[in-house]
C-alpha positions in Angstrom: -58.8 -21.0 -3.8 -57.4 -20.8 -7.2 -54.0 -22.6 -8.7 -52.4 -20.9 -11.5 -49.0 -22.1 -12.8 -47.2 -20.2 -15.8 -43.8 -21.0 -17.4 -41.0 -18.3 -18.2 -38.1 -18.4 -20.5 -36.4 -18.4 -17.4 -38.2 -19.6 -14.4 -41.1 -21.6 -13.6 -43.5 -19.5 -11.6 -45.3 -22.5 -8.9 -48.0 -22.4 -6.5 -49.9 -19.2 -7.0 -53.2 -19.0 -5.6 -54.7 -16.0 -3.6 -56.7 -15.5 -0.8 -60.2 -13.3 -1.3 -61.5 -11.1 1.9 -64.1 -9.3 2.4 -64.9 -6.8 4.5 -67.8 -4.0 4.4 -66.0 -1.4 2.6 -62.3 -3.2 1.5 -61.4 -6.5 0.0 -57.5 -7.4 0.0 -55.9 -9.5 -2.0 -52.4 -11.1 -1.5 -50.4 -12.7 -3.9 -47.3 -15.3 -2.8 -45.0 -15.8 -5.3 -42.1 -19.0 -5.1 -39.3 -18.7 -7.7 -36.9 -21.2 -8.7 -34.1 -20.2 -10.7 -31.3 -22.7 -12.5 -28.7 -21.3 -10.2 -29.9 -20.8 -6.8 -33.3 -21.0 -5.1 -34.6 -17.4 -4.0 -37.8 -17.1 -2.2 -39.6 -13.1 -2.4 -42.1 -11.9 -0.5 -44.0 -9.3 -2.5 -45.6 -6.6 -1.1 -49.1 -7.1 -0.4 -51.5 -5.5 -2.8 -54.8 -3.5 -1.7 -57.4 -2.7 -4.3 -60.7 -1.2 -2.8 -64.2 -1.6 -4.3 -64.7 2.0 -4.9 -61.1 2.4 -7.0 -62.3 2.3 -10.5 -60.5 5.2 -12.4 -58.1 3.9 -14.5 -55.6 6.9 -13.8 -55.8 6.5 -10.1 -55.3 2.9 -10.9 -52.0 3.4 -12.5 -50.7 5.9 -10.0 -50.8 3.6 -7.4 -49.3 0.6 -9.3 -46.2 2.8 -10.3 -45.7 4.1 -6.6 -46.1 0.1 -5.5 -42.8 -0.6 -8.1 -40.8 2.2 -6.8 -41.2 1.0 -3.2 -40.4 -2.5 -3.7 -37.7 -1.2 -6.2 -36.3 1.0 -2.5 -37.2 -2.2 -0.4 -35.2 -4.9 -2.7 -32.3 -2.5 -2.3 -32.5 -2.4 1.1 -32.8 -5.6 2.0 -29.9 -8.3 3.3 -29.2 -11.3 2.7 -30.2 -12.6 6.2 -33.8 -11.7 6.5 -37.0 -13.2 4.7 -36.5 -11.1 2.2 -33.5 -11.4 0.0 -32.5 -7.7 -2.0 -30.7 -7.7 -5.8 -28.4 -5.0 -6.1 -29.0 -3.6 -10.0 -25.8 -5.1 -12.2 -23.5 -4.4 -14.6 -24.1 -7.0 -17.3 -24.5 -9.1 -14.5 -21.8 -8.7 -12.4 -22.5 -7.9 -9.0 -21.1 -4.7 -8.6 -22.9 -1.0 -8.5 -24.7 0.0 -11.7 -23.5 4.0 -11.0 -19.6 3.1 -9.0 -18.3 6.4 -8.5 -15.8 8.1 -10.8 -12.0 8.8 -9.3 -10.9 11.7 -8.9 -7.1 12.6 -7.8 -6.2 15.9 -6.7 -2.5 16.6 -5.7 -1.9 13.1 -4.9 -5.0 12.0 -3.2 -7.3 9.5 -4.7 -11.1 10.6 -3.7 -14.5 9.9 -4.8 -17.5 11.5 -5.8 -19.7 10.4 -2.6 -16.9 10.6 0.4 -19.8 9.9 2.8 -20.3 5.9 1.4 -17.7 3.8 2.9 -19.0 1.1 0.0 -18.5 2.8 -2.9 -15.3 4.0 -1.8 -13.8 0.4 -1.0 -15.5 -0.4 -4.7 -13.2 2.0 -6.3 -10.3 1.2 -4.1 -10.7 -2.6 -5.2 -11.6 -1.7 -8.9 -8.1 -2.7 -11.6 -7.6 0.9 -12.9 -7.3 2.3 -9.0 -5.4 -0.8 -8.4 -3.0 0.0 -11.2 -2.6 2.9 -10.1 -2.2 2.2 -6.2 0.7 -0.4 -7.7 3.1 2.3 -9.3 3.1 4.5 -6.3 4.1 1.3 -4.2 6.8 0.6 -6.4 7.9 3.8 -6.7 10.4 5.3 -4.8 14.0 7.3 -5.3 17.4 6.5 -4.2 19.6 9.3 -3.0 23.3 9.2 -2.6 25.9 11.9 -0.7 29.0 11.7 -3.9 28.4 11.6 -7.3 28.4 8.1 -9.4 26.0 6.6 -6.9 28.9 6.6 -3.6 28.9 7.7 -0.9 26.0 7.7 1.9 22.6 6.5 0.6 18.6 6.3 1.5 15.5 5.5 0.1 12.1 7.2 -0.1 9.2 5.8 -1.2 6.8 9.4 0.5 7.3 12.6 0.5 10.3 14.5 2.8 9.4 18.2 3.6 13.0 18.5 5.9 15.8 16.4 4.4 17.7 17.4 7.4 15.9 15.2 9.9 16.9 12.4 7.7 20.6 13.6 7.6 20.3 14.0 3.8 20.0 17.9 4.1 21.9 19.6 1.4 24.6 17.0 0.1 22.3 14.7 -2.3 24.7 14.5 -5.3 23.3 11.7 -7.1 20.1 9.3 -7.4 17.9 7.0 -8.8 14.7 7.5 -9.3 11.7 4.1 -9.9 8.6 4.8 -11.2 7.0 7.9 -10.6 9.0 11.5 -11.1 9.6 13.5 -8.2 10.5 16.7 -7.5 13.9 18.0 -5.3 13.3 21.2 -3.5 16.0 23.8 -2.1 13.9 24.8 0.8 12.1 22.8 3.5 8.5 22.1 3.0 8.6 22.1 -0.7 9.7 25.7 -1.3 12.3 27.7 -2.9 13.7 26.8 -6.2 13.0 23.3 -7.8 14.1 20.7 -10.2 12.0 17.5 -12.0 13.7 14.1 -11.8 11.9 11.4 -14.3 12.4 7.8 -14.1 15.9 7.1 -14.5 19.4 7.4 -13.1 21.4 10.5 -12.6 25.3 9.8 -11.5 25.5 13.9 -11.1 22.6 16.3 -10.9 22.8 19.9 -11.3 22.9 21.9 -7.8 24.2 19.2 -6.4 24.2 19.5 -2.7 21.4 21.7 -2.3 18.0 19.9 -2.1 16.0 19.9 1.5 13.0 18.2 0.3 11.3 15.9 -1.7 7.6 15.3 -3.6 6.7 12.9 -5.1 4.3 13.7 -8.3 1.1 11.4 -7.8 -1.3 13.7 -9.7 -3.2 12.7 -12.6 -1.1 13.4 -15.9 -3.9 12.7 -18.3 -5.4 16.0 -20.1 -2.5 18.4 -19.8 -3.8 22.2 -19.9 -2.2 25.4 -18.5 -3.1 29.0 -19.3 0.0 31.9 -19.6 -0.5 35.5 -19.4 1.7 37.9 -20.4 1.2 40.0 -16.8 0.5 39.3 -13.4 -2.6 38.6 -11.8 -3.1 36.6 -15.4 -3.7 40.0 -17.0 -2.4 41.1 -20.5 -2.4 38.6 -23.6 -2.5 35.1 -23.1 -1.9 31.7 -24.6 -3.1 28.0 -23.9 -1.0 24.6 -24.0 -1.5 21.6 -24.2 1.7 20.2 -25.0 5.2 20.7 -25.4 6.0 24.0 -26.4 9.2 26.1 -27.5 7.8 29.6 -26.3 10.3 31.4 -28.8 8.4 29.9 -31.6 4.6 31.1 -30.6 6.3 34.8 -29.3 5.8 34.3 -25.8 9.0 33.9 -24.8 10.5 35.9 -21.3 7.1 37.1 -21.3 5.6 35.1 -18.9 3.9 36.4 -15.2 1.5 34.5 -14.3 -0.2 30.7 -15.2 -3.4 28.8 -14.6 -2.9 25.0 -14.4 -6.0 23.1 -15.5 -4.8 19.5 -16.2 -1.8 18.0 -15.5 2.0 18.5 -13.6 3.8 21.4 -16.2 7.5 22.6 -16.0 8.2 25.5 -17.4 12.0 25.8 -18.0 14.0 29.4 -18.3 16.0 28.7 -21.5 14.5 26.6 -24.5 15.3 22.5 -24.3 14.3 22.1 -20.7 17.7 24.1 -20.0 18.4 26.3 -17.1 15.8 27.0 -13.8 12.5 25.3 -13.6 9.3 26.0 -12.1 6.8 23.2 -11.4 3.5 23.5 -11.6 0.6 20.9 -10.5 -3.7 20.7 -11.7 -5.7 23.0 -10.0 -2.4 25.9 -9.6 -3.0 29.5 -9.8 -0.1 31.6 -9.8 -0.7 35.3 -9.5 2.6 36.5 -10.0 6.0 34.8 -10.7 7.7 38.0 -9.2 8.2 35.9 -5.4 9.3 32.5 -7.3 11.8 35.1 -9.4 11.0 33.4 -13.0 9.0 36.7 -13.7 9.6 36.9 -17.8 12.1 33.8 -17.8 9.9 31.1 -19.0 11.2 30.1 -22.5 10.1 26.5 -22.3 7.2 23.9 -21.6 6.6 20.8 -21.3 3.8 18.1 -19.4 4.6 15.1 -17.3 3.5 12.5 -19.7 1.6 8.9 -18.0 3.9 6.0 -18.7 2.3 4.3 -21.5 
């Protein structure tokens, strides 16, 4: 039995020694390793290492030590906290969270992640401060409706969406509101259809077409990247343009020639006279609209513009 005892910038490597075998045609040799860092006191079991007599090529050699390092690599990660063997999770500049967390995505109002199917890194993203941030907005945001104009009358609050303003007995008479944080959109229709109209932070004591809204969205999308695509004809046919921000279409000579639009970033209202005057049409990332003949704002559009982020 052998005592060896080396000295790291870091930690003081104790009471190595090794045990020889031999057998007929094998000889094993295991290593125990104790560590002892400043902090805390971790004891690792290392995998026990086989060399046979009859292994003497170099390049087998090194095959076998690289496969050894990938499987304790697996089995440190693995590991818990409650068995013999104590698992590091690799860190960001030493913090103790996942070297690869997953990226958000948000698609029409829905945070998701890359890897849906790990409950872990989805509660990491949940907890980290830019979903936070973002999960704090929507909470605070909500809009306040009222029945007369000047902020009288009969009055509610919504903080989610309302696809029949009717079963709230707000159908067809909201005449002013307030809106808080993010913008929503006021619908004529149930379910979010029929003719619309954008309402940005702020307060409104009259809105035009007053006592006609049935429902209510509220725009959670990501706003960041703004993109959309016009054609000149339906089924995104004829010449075309690209935006990315906002855009008198009189001065690029697109204007009431509009059919159909690709949205590739961001929440776009296109608006049927120039200065965000006259009917709207909202548009959210990810929309392909064939043909604006059915939402009757084919070759109307004469103005665009991008929900901005709040700075």
């Amino acid at each position: 039995m052998a005592f060896i005892k080396e000295e790291n910038e870091d930690m003081k490597i104790e009471e190595a020694f090794s045990v020889k075998h031999e057998d007929t045609e094998k000889q094993t040799n295991m290593v125990f390793i104790k560590e002892e860092s400043e902090d805390m006191k971790t004891e690792e079991a290392f995998r026990v290492k086989e060399h046979t007599e009859e292994q003497t090529d170099p390049k087998a050699l090194k095959e076998e030590n690289q496969e050894l390092k990938e499987n304790e690599h697996k089995d440190q990660m693995e590991s818990t906290n409650g068995g013999g063997t104590v698992g590091k999770r690799p860190s960001i500049q030493g913090s103790d969270t996942l070297a690869s967390p997953c990226q958000p995505l948000v698609f029409h109002g829905r945070l998701l992640t890359e890897d849906l199917s790990n409950e872990k890194l989805i509660k990491q993203h949940l907890q980290s401060p830019a979903s936070n941030l973002l999960q704090s907005l929507f909470k605070m945001s909500k809009i306040v409706v009222f029945t007369e104009e000047g902020f009288k009358g009969r009055t509610a609050e919504f903080k989610n969406n309302v696809n029949n303003l009717e079963e709230k007995g707000f159908g067809d008479v909201i005449s002013s509101l307030k809106v808080i944080g993010a913008p929503w959109v006021a619908y004529y229709d149930k379910n979010f259809a029929g003719k619309q109209q954008v309402f940005q932070e702020g307060e409104y004591a009259t809105v035009d077409d007053k006592g006609r809204f049935s429902s209510l969205r509220i725009i959670t999308d990501d706003l960041d990247n703004p993109e959309i695509q016009l054609f000149e004809h339906i089924n995104y046919q004829g010449r075309s343009v690209t935006l990315r921000q906002e855009t008198s279409l009189h001065d690029i000579d697109f204007s009431d020639i509009a059919s159909s639009h690709k949205v590739k970033g961001g929440v776009w209202v296109l608006y049927e006279h120039i200065n965000r005057q006259g009917a709207q049409l909202v548009s959210f990332p990810g929309d392909e609209v064939p043909s604006y003949l059915s939402l009757s704002f084919n070759d109307v559009a004469s103005h665009l513009h991008p929900l901005l982020p709040k700075p």
